[in-house]
C-alpha positions in Angstrom: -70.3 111.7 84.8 -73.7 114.1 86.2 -75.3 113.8 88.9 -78.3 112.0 87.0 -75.9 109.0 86.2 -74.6 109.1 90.3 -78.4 108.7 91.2 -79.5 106.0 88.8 -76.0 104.4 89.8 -77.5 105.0 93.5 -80.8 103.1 92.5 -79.2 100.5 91.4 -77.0 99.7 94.2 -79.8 100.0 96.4 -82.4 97.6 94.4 -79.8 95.1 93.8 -81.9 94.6 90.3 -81.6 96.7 87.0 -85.3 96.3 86.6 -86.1 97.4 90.2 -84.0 99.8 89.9 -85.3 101.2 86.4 -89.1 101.2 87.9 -87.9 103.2 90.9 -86.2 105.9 88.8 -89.1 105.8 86.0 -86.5 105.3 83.2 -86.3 102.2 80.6 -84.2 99.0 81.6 -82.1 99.3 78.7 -81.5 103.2 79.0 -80.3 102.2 82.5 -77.9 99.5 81.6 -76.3 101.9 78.9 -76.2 105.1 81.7 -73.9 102.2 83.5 -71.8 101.3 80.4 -71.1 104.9 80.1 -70.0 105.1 83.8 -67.6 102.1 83.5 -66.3 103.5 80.1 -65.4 107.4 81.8 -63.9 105.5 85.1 -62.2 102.8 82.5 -63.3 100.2 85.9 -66.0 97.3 86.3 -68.9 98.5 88.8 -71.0 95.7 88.7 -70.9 92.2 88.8 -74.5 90.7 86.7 -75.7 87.6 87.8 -79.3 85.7 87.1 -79.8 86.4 90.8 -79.3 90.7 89.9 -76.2 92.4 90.1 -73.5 93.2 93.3 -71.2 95.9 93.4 -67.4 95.4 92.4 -64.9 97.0 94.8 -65.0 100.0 92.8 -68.7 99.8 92.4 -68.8 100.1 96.3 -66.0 103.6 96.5 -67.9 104.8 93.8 -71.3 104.4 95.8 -69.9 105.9 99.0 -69.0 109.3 96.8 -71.9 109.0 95.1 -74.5 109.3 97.9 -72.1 112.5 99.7 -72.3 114.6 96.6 -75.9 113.6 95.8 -76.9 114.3 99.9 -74.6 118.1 99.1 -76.6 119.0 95.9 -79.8 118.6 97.5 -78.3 120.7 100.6 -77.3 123.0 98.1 -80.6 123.6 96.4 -82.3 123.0 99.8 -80.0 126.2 101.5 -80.5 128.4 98.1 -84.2 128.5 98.2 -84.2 129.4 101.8 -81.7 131.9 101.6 -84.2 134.5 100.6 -86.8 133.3 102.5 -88.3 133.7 105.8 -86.7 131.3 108.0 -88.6 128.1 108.0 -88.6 124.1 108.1 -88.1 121.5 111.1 -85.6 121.7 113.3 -84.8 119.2 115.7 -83.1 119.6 119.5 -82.4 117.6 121.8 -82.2 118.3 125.5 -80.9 116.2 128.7 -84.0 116.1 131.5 -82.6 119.1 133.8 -81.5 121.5 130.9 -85.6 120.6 129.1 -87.2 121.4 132.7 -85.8 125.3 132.6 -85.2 125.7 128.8 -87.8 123.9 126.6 -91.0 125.9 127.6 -89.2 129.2 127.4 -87.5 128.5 123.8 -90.4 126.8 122.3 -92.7 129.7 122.9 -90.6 132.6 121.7 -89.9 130.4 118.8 -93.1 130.1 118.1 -93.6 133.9 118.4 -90.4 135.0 116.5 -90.4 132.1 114.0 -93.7 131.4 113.2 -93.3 129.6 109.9 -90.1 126.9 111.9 -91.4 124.2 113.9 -89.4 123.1 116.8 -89.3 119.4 117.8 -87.5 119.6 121.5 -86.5 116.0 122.4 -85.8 115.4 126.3 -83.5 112.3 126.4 -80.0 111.1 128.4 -77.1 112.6 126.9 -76.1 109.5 125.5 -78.9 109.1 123.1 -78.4 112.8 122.2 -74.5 112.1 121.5 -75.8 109.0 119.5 -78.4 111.1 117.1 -76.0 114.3 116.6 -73.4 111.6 115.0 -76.1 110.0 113.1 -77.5 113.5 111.9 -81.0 112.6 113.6 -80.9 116.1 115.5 -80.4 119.5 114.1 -78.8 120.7 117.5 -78.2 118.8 121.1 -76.8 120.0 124.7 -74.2 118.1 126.6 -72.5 118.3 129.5 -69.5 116.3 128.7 -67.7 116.6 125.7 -64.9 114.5 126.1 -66.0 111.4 124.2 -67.4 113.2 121.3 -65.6 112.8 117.8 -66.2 115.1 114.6 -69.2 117.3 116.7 -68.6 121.2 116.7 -69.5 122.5 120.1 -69.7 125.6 121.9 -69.5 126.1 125.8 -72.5 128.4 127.1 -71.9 128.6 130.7 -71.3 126.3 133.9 -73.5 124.6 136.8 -73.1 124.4 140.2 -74.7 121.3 141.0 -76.7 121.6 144.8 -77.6 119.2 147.5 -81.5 118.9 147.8 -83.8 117.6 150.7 -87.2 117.9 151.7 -87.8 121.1 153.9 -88.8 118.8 157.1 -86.2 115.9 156.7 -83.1 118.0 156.1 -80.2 115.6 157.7 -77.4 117.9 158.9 -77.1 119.5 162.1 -76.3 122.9 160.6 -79.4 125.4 159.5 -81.0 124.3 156.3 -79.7 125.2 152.7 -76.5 126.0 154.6 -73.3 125.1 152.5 -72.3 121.1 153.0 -69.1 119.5 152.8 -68.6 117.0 150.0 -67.5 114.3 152.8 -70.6 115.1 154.7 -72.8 113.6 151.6 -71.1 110.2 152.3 -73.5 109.8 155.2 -77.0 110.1 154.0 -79.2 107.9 151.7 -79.2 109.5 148.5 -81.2 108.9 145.2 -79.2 109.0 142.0 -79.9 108.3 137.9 -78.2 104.8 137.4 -73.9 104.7 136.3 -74.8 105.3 132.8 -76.5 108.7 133.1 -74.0 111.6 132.3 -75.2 113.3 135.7 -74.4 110.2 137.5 -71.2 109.3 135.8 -70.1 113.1 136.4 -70.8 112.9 140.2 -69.0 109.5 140.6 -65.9 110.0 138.6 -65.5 113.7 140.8 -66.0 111.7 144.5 -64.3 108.8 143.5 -61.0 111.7 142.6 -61.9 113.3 146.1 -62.1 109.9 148.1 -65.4 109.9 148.7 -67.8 107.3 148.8 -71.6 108.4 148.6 -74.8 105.8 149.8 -76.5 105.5 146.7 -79.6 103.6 147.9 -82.3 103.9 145.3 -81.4 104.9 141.3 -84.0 106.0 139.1 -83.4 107.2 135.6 -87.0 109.7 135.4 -85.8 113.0 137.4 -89.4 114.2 138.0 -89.7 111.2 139.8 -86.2 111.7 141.6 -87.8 115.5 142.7 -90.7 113.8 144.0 -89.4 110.8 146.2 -87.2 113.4 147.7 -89.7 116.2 148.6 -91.4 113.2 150.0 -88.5 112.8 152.2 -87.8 109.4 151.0 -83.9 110.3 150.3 -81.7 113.2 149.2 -80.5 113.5 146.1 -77.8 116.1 143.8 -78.8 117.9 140.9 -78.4 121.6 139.1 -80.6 123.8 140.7 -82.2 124.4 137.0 -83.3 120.8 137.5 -85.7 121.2 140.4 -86.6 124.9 140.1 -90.6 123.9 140.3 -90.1 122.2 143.4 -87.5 124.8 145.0 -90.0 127.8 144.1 -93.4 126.0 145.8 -91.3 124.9 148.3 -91.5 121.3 148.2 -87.0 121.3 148.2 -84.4 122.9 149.7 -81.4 123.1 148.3 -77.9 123.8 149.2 -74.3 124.3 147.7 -71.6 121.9 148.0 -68.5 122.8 149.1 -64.9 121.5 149.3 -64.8 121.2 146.8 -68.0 122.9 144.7 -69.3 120.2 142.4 -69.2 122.5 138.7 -70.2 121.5 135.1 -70.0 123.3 132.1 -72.9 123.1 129.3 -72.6 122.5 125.2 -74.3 123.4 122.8 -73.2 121.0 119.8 -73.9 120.1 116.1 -72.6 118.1 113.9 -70.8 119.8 111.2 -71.7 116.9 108.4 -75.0 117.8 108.8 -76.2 121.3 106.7 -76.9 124.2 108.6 -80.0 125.7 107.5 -81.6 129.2 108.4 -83.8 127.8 110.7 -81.3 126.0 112.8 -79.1 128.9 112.5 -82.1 131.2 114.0 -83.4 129.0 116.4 -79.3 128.5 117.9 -79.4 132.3 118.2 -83.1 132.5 119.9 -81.8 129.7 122.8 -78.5 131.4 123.6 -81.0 134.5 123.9 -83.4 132.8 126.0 -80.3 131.2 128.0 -78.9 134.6 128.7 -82.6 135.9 129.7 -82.9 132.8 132.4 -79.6 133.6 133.8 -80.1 136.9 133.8 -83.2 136.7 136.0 -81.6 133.7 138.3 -84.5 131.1 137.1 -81.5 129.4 135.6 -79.2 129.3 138.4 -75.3 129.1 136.4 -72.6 131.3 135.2 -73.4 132.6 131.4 -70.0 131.9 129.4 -70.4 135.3 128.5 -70.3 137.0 131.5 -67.5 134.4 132.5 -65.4 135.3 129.6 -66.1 139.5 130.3 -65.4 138.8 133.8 
């Protein structure tokens, strides 16, 4: 058994036909049928069931087509990883980012990627963290961020740092009797209209599970999934809302928010950086992992990402 038998075996499968099968791979009908008779004869089992109607796979048939497409997708890996290995780092690599971690990382990353590797081309996807759980299983993204992790199965991941997610207002409607951007108490949030993602964001699910564990019930009057539009109905002081401060940077620096920490208990989050360890690392993923966790610790450095760097966390 080669690898050329596995992928006319693979064709077959696939077209459900011998002759479909034998125009797809550009080899003779009968050359075909006798690459098949060879396979049944070395595995001394029945693959395929003939028929007028074309040909099914037998039990067997169907193992053998599972193992069949892993070592044919690992050879191509394999040759794929070779011929970059002395190469300049280049290809597509694909990442995707939840809203607030795209709004302070994405410009940042994508430019000194393009500087540092010019030949890679990044494709940064801002989506909810449940689409970006969904394509790292299916192996549609190179690399993805995450706040929660518990739920994943079979992803690799890596904790950067955490977020200390703030209470924001507009400058002229700020709702407490204490100055503004002063510290507010958890309990306090329970009394003003706020404007939240719907349940099945991860920001939103994160907020709810932590008041619902500290008793709290918040007055969740409008949800809207779109955070620059969140940003903006706030600043318009149509409702408060809670976000990382990362999230609403823009609005913070031209003055359009306030924010302020919450307290008792601080609302924290850590961040992930994950892959999926079916799917082959190549150099360009690997050099465009080590560019964001430089860019990362840059934006933290110079407080335009407002967290604790997992680094400093772990020296500290």
């Amino acid at each position: 058994m080669d690898i050329k038998q596995l992928r006319y075996f693979i064709a077959i499968a696939e077209e459900g036909s011998l002759s479909a099968a034998a125009q797809r791979v550009n080899v003779a009908q009968p050359s075909l049928s006798q690459h098949v008779l060879s396979l049944e004869r070395d595995l001394e089992v029945k693959l395929l069931e003939r028929s007028p109607r074309g040909v099914t796979l037998t039990q067997s048939g169907e193992i053998l087509l599972s193992h069949a497409r892993e070592i044919t997708r690992a050879m191509e890996n394999a040759v794929e990883l070779v011929r970059q290995s002395g190469a300049e780092p280049a290809g597509d690599v694909s990442f995707g980012l939840p809203s607030s971690v795209s709004m302070v990382l994405s410009v940042p990353l994508a430019e000194t990627v393009r500087l540092e590797l010019p030949k890679v081309r990044l494709t940064a996807i801002e989506a909810m963290s449940g689409f970006i759980k969904t394509w790292l299983e299916d192996q549609s993204i190179d690399l993805g961020m995450l706040y929660d992790v518990s739920s994943v199965r079979h992803l690799s991941y890596t904790q950067l740092m955490t977020e200390e997610l703030h209470f924001f207002s507009a400058p002229d409607a700020w709702p407490f009797r204490i100055r503004a951007g002063t510290a507010v108490r958890l309990a306090d949030l329970a009394g003003v209209e706020l404007v939240l993602p719907s349940p099945h964001h991860g920001l939103r699910n994160m907020i709810d599970r932590f008041t619902r564990t500290h008793g709290v019930t918040l007055n969740v009057a409008t949800e809207m999934d779109a955070l620059a539009q969140i940003k903006t109905m706030v600043a318009r002081g149509s409702g408060y809302t809670i976000l990382a401060p990362a999230a609403a940077y823009d609005f913070v620096e031209r003055g359009e928010l306030i924010m302020a920490p919450i307290i008792e208990p601080r609302l924290i989050r850590p961040v992930y950086l994950v892959r999926n360890p079916a799917k082959p690392v190549t150099r360009a993923s690997q050099e465009v992992e080590r560019i964001t966790l430089e860019v990362i610790h840059d934006l933290v450095r110079r407080g335009i990402w407002q967290a604790m760097d997992q680094s400093d966390e772990d020296s500290g």
